[in-house]
C-alpha positions as CSV (number, residue, x, y, z in Angstrom):
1,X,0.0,0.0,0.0
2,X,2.9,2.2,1.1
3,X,5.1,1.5,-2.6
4,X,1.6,2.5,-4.2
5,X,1.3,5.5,-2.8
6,X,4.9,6.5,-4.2
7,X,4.7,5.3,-7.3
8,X,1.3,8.0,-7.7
9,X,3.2,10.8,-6.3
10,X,6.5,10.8,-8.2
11,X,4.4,11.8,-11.9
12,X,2.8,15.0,-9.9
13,X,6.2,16.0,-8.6
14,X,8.1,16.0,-12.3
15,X,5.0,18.0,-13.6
16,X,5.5,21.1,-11.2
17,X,8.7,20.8,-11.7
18,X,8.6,21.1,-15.6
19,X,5.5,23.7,-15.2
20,X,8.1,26.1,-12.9
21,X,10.9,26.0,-15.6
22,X,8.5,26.6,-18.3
23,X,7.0,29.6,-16.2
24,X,11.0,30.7,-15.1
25,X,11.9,30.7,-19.1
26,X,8.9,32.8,-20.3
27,X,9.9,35.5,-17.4
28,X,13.1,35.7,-18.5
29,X,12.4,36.0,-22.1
30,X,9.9,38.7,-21.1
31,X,6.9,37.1,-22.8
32,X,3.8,35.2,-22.0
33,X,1.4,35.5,-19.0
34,X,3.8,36.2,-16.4
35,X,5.3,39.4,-18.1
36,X,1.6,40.5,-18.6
37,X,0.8,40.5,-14.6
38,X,3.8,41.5,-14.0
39,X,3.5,44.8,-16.0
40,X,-0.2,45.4,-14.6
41,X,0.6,45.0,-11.3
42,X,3.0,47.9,-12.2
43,X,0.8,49.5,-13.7
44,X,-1.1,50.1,-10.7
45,X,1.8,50.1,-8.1
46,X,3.6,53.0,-10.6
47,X,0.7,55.9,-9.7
48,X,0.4,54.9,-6.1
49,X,4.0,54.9,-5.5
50,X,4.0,58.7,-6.9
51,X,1.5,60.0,-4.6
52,X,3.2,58.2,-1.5
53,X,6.6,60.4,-3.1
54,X,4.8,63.4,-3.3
55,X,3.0,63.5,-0.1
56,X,6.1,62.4,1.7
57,X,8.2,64.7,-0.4
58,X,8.1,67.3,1.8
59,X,8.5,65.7,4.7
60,X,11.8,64.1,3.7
61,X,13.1,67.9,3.0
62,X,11.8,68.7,6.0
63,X,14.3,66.3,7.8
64,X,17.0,67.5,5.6
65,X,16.6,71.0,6.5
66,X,16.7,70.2,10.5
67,X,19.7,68.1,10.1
68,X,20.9,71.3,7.7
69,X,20.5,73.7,10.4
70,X,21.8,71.9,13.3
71,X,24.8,71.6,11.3
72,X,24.8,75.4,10.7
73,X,24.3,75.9,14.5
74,X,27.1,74.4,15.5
75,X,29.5,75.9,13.1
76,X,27.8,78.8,13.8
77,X,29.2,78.4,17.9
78,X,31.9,77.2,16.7
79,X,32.6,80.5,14.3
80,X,31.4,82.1,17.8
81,X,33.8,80.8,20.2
82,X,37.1,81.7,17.8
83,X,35.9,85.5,17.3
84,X,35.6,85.4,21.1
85,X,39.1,83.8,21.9
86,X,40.8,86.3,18.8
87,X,38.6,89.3,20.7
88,X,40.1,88.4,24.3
89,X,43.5,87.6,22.5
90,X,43.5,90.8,20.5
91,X,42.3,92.8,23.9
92,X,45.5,90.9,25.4
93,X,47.3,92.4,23.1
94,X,46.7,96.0,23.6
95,X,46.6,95.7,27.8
96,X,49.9,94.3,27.2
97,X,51.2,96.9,25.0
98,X,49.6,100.0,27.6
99,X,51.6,97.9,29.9
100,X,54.9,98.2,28.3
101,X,54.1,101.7,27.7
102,X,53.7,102.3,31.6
103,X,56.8,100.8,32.5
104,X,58.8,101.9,30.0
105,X,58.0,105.4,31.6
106,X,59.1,104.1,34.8
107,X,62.5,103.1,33.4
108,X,63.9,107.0,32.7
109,X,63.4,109.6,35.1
110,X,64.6,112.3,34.6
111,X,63.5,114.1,38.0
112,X,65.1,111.3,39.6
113,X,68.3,110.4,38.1
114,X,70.5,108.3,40.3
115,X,67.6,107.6,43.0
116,X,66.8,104.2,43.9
117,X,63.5,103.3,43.1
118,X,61.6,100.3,43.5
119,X,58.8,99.8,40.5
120,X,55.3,98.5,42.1
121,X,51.8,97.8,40.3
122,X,48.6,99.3,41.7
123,X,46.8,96.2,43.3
124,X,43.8,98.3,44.8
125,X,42.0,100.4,41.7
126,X,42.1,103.6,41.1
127,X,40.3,106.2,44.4
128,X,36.6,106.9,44.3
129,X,34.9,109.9,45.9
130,X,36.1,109.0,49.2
131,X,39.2,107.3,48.6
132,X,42.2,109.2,48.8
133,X,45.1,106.3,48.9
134,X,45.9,103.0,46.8
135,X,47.6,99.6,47.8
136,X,50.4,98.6,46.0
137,X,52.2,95.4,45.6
138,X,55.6,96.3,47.2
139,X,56.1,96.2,50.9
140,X,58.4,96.8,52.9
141,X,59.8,92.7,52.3
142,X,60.6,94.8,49.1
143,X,62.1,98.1,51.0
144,X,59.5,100.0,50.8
145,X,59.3,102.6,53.8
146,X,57.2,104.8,55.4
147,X,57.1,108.7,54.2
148,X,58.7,107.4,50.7
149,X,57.6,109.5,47.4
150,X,55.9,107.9,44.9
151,X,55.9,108.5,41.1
152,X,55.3,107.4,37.9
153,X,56.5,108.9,34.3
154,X,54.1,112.1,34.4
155,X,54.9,113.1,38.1
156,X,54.1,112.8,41.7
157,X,51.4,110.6,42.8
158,X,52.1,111.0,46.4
159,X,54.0,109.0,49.5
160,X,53.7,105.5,51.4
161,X,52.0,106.1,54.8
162,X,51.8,102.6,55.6
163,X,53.6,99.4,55.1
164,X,53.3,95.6,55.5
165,X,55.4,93.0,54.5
166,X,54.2,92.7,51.0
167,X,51.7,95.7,50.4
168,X,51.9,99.6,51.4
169,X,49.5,102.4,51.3
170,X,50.0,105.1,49.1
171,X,48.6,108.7,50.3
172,X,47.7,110.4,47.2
173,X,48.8,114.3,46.9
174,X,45.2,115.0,46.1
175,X,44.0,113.7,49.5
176,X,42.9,117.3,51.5
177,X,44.9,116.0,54.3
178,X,48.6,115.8,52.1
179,X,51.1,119.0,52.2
180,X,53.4,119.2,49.3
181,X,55.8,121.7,49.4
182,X,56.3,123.4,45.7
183,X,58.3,126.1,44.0
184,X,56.7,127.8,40.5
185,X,59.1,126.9,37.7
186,X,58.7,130.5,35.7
187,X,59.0,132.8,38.9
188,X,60.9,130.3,41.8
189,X,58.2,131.6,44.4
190,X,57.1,128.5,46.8
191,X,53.7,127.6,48.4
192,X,52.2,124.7,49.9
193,X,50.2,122.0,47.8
194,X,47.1,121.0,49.1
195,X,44.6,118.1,48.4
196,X,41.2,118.8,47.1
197,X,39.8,115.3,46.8
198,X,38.2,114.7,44.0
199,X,37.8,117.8,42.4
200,X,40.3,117.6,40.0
201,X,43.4,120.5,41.1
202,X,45.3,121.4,44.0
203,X,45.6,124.8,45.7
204,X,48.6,126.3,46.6
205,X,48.3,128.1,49.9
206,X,51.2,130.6,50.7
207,X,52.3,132.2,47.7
208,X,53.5,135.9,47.9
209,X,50.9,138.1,46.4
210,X,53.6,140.4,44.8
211,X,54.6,137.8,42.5
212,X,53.1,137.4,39.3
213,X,52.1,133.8,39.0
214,X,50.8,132.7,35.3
215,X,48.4,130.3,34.2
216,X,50.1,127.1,32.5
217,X,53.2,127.7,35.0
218,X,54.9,124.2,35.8
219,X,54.8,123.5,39.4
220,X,57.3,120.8,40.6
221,X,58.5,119.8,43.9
222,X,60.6,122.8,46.6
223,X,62.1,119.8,48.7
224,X,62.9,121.7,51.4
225,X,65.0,119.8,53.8
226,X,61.8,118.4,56.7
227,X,59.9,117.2,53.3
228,X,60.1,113.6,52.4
229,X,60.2,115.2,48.7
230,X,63.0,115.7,46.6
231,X,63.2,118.6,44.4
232,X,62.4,118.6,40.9
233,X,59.5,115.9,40.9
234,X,56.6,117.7,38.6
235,X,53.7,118.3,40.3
236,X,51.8,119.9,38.0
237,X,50.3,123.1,35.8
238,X,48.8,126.6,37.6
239,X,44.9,126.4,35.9
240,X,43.7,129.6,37.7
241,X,45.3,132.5,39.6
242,X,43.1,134.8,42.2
243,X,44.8,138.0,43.5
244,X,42.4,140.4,45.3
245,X,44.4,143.9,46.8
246,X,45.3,143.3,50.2
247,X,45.4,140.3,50.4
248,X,48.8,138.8,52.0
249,X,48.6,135.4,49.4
250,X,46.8,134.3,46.2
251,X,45.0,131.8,45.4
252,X,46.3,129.2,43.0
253,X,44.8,126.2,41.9
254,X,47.0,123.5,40.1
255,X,46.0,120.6,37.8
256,X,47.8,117.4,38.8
257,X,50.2,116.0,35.5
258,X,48.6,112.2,37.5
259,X,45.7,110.8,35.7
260,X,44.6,109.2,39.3
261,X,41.8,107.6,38.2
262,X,44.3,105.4,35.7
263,X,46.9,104.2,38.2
264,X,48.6,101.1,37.0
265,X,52.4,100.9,38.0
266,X,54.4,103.8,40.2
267,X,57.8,103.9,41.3
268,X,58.3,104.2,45.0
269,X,62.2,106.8,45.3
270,X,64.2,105.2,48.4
271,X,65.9,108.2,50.0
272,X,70.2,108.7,49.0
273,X,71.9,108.1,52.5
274,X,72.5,111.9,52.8
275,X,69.0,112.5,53.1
């Protein structure tokens, strides 16, 4: 029963398998009933397929233009960060070159050739409205002293009043509480300089009213022998002169050559051992 059962089975099998190469070789030849279905199954695949691309058409440019401008966002930061960095470099750049500038004052002074002189930055800022001294990074670890002038290139900025072992307090000249004892450069009459705060000139208290004293006069320095400053040190220029008959002095008011509101690096003058 089993072999008759075979024997059936074995004729079906060689006719599917003679029917599939029959079907294979008209496919390939592009003929015959398979190439028909074949082309109208495209035909109605082709115009649904073109609406599916047009409706997502959008989308897909969509995605291309949020992956487009991601990509511009972060060269954009990037672009950001490098004009930052060549800002803060090129800012750098021009602190530095003030800098030189500022010492490079320091280096030649002529009011105070053959003085020893230590060279300290400002470490405090510049005085407000109430301020009258600055710190400075020399102490006296450094030998800085008490009752020391201080300078820079343009002129007298004032002298140390205090010192630690690495800092010292600078009274400035334009505090109302400094004396600075000065001589006009045009006439040779003296006076005393005196502090203002912060309203931009000194007045010189003691000067003969007999003496003609002129506006744009240099005023430097008397360094009589009790001051703590040499002579010679600029102070600065007479801005207004006040003489009223019968008087016994004038009035003089002089505008410090010290920008003290820009105080970067002074020079602190040690005394010569004769003083």
């Amino acid at each position: 029963m089993v072999a008759y059962q075979r024997t059936n089975r074995r004729p079906i099998l060689v006719l599917i398998v003679v029917t599939a190469v029959a079907l294979i070789t008209l496919d390939v030849r592009g003929s015959g009933p398979i190439s028909t279905v074949r082309g109208g199954v495209h035909d109605v695949i082709d115009p649904v397929a073109g609406a599916l691309e047009a409706v997502f058409a959008p989308v897909g440019d969509w995605i291309d233009g949020v992956t487009s401008a991601s990509a511009l966002k972060d060269e954009n930061a990037r672009l950001r960060r490098r004009l930052d960095a060549a800002r803060g470099q090129r800012a750098a750049a021009r602190a530095a070159i003030e800098e030189n500038k500022e010492l490079k004052k320091l280096l030649n002074l002529p009011f105070a050739e053959g003085t020893d002189a230590i060279a300290a930055p400002v470490v405090d800022g510049a005085p407000g409205n109430f301020e009258v001294t600055v710190q400075i990074g020399r102490g006296a670890s450094d030998g800085v002293g008490t009752d020391m002038p201080v300078v820079t290139g343009a002129g007298l900025v004032g002298r140390v009043i205090e010192v630690s072992r690495d800092r010292a307090t600078v009274l400035l000249v334009n505090d109302p509480q400094s004396g600075v004892g000065v001589k006009m450069e045009r006439t040779g009459t003296t006076g005393v300089a005196k502090g203002r705060g912060d309203t931009g000139t000194l007045r010189v208290d003691y000067v003969d009213p007999n003496v003609e004293v002129r506006e744009g006069e240099v005023v430097s320095t008397w360094g009589q022998q009790a001051s703590p400053f040499p002579a010679g040190i600029p102070l600065g220029t007479v801005s207004k002169v006040t003489r009223t008959r019968g008087d016994l002095e004038q009035d003089v008011l002089v505008k410090p050559l010290v920008d003290f509101s820009h105080l970067d690096y002074v020079k602190v003058l040690r005394p010569s051992p004769g003083r």
